[in-house]
C-alpha positions in Angstrom: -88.2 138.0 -17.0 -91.6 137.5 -15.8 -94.9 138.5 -17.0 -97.8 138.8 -14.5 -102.1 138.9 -14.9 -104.4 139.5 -12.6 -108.2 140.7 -13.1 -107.0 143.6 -10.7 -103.6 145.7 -10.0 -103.9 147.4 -6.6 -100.2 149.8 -7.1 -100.3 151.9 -3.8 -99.6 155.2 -5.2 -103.1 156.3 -4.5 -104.6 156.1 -8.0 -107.9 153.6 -8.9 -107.4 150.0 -9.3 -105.9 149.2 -12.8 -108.7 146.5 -14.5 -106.7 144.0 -16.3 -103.5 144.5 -14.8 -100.0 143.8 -15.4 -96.8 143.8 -13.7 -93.5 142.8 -15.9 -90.6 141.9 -14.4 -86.9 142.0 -15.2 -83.6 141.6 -13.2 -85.6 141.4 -9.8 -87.4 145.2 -10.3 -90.1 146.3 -11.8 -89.9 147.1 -15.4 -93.7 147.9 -16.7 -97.0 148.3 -14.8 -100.5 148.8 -16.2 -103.0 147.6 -18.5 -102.6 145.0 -20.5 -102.4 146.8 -23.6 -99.9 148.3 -22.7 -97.6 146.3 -20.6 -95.9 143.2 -22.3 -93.2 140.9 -22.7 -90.5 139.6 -25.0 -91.0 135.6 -26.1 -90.0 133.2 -23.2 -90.7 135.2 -20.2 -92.4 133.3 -17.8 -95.8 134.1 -17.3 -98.2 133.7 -14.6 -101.9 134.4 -14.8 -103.8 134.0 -11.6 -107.4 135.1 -13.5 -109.8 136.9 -11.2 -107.1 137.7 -8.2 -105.5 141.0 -7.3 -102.1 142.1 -7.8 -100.4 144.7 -5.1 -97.2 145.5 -3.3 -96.0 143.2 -0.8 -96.8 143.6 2.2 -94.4 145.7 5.1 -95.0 144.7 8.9 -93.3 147.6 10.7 -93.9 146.5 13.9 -92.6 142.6 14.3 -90.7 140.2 16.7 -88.6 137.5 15.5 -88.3 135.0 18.3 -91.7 135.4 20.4 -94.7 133.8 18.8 -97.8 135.1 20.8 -100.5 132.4 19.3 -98.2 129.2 21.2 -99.4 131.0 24.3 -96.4 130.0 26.5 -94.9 133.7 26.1 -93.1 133.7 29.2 -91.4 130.6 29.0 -90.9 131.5 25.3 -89.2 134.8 26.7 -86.7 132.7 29.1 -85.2 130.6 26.2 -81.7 129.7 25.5 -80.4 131.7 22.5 -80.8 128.6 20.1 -83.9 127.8 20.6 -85.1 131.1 20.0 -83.1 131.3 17.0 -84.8 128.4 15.2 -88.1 129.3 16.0 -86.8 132.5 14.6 -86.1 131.1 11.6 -89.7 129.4 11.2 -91.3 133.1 11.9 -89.6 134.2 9.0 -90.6 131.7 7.0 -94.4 132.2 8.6 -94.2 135.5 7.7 -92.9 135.4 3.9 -95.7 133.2 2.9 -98.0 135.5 4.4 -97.4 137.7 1.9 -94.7 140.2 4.2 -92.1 140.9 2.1 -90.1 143.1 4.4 -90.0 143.4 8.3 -89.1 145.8 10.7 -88.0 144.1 13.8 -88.6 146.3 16.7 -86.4 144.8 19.9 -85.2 141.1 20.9 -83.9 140.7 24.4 -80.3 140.0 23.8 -77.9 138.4 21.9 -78.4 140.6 18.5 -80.5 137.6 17.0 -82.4 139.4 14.8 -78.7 141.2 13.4 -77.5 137.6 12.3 -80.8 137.2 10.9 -80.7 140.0 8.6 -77.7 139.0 7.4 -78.5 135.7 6.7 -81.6 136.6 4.8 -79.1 139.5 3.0 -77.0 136.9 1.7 -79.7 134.4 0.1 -78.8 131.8 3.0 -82.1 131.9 4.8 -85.5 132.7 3.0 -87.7 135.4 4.9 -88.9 138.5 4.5 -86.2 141.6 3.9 -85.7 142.5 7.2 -84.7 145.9 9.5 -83.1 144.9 12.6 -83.1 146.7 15.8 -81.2 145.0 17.6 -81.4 144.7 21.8 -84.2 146.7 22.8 -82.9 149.3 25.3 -85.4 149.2 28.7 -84.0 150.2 32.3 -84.2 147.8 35.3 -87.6 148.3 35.5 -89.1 148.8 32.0 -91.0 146.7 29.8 -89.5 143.7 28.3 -86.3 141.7 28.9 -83.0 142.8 28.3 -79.5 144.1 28.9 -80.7 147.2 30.9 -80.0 150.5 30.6 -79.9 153.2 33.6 -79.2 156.9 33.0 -77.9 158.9 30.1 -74.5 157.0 29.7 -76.2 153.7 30.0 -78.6 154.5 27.2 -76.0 156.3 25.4 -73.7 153.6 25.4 -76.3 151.0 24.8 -77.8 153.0 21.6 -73.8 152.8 20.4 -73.9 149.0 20.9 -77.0 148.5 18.5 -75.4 150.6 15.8 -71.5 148.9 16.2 -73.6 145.7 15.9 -75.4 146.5 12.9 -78.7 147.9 13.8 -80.7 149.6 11.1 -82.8 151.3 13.9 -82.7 152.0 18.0 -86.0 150.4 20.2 -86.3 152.0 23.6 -88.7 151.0 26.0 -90.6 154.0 27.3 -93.9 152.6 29.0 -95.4 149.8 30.4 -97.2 147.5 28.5 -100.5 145.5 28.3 -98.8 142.2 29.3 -97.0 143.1 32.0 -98.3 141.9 35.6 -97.0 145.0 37.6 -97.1 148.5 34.8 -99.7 150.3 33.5 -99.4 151.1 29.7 -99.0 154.9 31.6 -95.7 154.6 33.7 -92.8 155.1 32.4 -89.2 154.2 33.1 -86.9 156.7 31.1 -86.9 160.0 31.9 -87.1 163.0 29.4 -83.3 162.8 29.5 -82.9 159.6 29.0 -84.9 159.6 25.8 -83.3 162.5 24.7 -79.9 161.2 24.9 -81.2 157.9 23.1 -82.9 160.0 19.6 -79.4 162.2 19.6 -77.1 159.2 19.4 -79.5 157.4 16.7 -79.8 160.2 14.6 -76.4 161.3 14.9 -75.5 158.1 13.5 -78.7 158.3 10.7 -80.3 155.7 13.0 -84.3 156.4 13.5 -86.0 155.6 16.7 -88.7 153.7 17.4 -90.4 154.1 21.2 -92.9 151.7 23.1 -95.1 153.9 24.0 -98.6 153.7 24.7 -100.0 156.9 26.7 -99.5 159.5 29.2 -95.9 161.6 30.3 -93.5 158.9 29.2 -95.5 158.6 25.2 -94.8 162.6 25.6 -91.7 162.8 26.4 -91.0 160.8 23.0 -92.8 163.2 20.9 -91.0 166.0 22.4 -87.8 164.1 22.7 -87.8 163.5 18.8 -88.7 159.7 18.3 -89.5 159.0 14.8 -92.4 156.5 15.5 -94.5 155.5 18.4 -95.3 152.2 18.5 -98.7 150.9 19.9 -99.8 154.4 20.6 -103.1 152.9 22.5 -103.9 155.9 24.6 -102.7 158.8 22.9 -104.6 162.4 24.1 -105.7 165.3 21.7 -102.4 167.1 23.1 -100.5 163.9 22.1 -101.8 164.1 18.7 -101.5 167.4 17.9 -98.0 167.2 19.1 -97.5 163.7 16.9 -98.9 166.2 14.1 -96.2 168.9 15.0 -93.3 166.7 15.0 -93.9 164.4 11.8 -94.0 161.3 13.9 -95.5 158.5 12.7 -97.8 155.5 14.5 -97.6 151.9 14.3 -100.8 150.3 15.0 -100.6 146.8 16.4 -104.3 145.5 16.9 -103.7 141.9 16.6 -102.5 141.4 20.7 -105.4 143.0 21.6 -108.4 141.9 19.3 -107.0 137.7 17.8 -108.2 135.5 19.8 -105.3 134.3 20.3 -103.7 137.5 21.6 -102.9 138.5 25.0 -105.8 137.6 26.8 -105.7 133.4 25.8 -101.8 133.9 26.6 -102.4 135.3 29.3 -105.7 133.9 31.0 -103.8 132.9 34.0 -103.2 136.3 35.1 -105.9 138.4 35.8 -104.8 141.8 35.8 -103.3 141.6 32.2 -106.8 140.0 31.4 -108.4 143.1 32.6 -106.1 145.6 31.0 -106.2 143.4 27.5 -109.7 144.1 27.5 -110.1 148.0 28.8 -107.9 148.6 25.4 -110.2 146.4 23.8 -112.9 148.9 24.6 -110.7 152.0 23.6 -108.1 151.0 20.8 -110.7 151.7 17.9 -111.9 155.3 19.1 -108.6 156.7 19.8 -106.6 155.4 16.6 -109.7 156.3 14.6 -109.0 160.1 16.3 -105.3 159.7 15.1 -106.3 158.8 11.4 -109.1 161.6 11.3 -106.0 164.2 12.6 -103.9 163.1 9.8 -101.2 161.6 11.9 -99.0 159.0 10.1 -99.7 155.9 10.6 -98.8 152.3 9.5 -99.1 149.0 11.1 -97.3 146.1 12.3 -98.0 142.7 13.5 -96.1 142.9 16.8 -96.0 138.8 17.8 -99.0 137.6 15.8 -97.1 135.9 12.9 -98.1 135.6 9.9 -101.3 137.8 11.0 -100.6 141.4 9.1 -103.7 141.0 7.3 -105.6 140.9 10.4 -104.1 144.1 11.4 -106.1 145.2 7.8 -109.1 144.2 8.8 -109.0 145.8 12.2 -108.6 149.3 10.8 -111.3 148.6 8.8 -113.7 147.4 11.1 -112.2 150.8 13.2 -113.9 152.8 10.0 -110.8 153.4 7.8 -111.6 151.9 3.8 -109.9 148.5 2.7 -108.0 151.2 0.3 -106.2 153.2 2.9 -105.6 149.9 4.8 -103.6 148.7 2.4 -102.3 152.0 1.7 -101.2 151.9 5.0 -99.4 148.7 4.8 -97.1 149.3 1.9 -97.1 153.2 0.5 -96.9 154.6 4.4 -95.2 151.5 5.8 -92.7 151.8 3.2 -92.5 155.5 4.1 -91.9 154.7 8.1 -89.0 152.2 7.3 -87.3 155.0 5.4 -87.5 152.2 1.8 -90.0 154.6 -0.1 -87.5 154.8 -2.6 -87.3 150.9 -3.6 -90.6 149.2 -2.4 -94.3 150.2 -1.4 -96.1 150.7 -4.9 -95.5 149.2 -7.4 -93.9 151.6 -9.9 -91.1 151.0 -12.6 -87.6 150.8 -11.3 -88.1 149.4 -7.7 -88.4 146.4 -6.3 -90.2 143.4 -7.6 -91.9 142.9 -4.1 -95.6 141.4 -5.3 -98.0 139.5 -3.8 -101.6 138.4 -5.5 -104.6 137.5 -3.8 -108.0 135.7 -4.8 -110.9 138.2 -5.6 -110.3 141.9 -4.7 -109.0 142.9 -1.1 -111.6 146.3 -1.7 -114.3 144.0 -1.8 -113.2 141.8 0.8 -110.7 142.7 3.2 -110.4 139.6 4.5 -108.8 138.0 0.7 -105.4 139.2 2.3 -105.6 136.2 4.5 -105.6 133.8 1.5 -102.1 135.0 -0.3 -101.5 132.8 -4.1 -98.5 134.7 -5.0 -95.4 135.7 -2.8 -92.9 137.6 -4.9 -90.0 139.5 -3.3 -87.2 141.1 -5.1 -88.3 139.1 -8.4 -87.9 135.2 -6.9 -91.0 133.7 -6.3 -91.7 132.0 -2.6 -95.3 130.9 -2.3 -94.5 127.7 -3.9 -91.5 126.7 -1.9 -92.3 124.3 0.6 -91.2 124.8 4.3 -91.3 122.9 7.3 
């Protein structure tokens, strides 16, 4: 049993801070939340004050890689490692990423091997400390789609490659629909599946109660995903008013990922040897913040993920804010909705009796000072504590 105190309790169901808040803890859920006069505990729970700090859910990255690391720069060599070495660096994201206050991850495509499946599982069974994790598996692209990876060309192709994820243990399907920022010869408007193709990918998925998650940042091929039934578009950079109302029509969510765009160590310092990636880096850099604003202001779903900036979901925070959205939807959008997009509303995203014990705390108040998400004191997931375990 655990008791904890903060000066603040930030719960994500959409009510007002709670001023001297509580959280009690018992059998790794939630048992009690609220003010302290009306949350305790029975003597010998452990108790941990962190004084004038704020209590909320963990945080959900719903957008994340597990073996590229963007800020070492080398992303292309990174992308042509052996299996192993990808694996342990894998293994130190995690780690990365649980301190950071990420309690669960939604992995959205690694180029082969099933890496982030044999992660999962590891994490699952207690042997490996990280954040809960969804796994997606391969990410499906065709011969000449974004990313690396087995490819796969025409219906059958994706078909069966959709049925490989799942027989290996996906929890969701990634399919490559568009180019991407970082790629030296696509625009972040082709696209590489056809309406077909991305049809037959959402019909095997949800057949199997799989959802879908597309790369897809504008123009036909972001479309085609909307009308072809994808669950969530991830990046979304250049989505029209017809895209939106459409996203608006189908219940799709977005994942905003900022992070590769606006960090300084994002795209453009790992990729400052190549110009025309430069150049695209930085015409998003100019647009990003209108168009998801338009997205939020439509009442689109939306949530946010970290993409390969680990450890750097709190920076994701403060660029919606700076885009105009309050530090209280922000966060909103990073557990509540994020929780809601991974399908887990049901154990993790507020903090409410009966779910998950996933809490983190944070000096001062996040509302205040966005930023305060950066400088996480308390990593709780599932009721074991991890911000004092010390990692290499």
């Amino acid at each position: 049993m655990k008791l904890l105190k903060a000066r603040w309790l930030i719960d994500s169901i959409g009510r007002a801070p709670i001023d001297d808040g509580r959280v009690l803890i018992v059998d790794g859920r939630i048992a009690a939340v609220g003010r302290a006069d009306t949350v305790s505990a029975s003597p010998g729970a452990e108790v941990i004050d962190l004084g004038e700090a704020t209590l909320l859910p963990g945080l959900i990255d719903v957008h994340g890689h597990l073996s590229l690391d963007m800020s070492r720069g080398d992303v292309e060599a990174q992308l042509q490692e052996p299996t192993p070495e990808r694996l342990i660096r894998g293994v130190q994201i995690l780690r990365r990423n649980l301190k950071a206050g990420i309690t669960t991850m939604r992995l959205c495509g690694e180029s082969r091997n099933f890496i982030d499946i044999a992660c999962k599982r590891a994490v699952t069974n207690g042997r490996l400390p990280g954040p809960r994790l969804l796994a997606s598996g391969n990410a499906i692209t065709s011969s000449h789609g974004h990313g690396l990876g087995p490819a796969a060309d025409g219906v059958d192709e994706v078909r069966n490659a959709v049925r490989r994820n799942i027989q290996a243990g996906a929890d969701l399907i990634k399919i490559m629909v568009t180019g991407g920022l970082s790629g030296k010869h696509e625009s972040p408007f082709s696209y590489s599946y056809s309406f077909e193709e991305i049809a037959a990918a959402v019909e095997e998925a949800h057949r199997a109660g799989k959802r879908v998650a597309a790369h897809a940042h504008g123009g036909t091929g972001l479309r085609y995903c909307l009308e072809a039934g994808v669950d969530t578009i991830e990046h979304g950079a250049y989505m029209s008013e017809d895209d939106i109302a459409l996203a608006l029509e189908k219940k799709a969510w977005v994942v905003g990922t900022f992070g590769v765009v606006f960090h300084p160590d994002g795209l453009e310092r790992a990729f400052a040897h190549v110009p025309s990636i430069v150049e695209k880096v930085r015409q998003a850099r100019s647009e990003i913040g209108h168009n998801f604003k338009k997205v939020v202001d439509a009442g689109v779903r939306y949530t946010l993920g970290s993409d390969s900036m680990q450890g750097h979901l709190a920076f994701e925070l403060e660029c919606l804010v700076t885009f105009g959205v309050s530090p209280f939807e922000a966060i909103i959008a990073a557990t509540k909705r994020a929780a809601e997009a991974c399908g887990l509303e049901a154990h993790i995203g507020t903090l409410e009796p009966g779910k998950w014990a996933d809490i983190i705390g944070v000096p001062g108040n996040p509302l205040d000072d966005i930023t305060a998400l950066r400088r996480v004191n308390l990593v709780i997931k599932a009721g074991t504590r991890y911000d004092q375990m010390s990692f290499p």
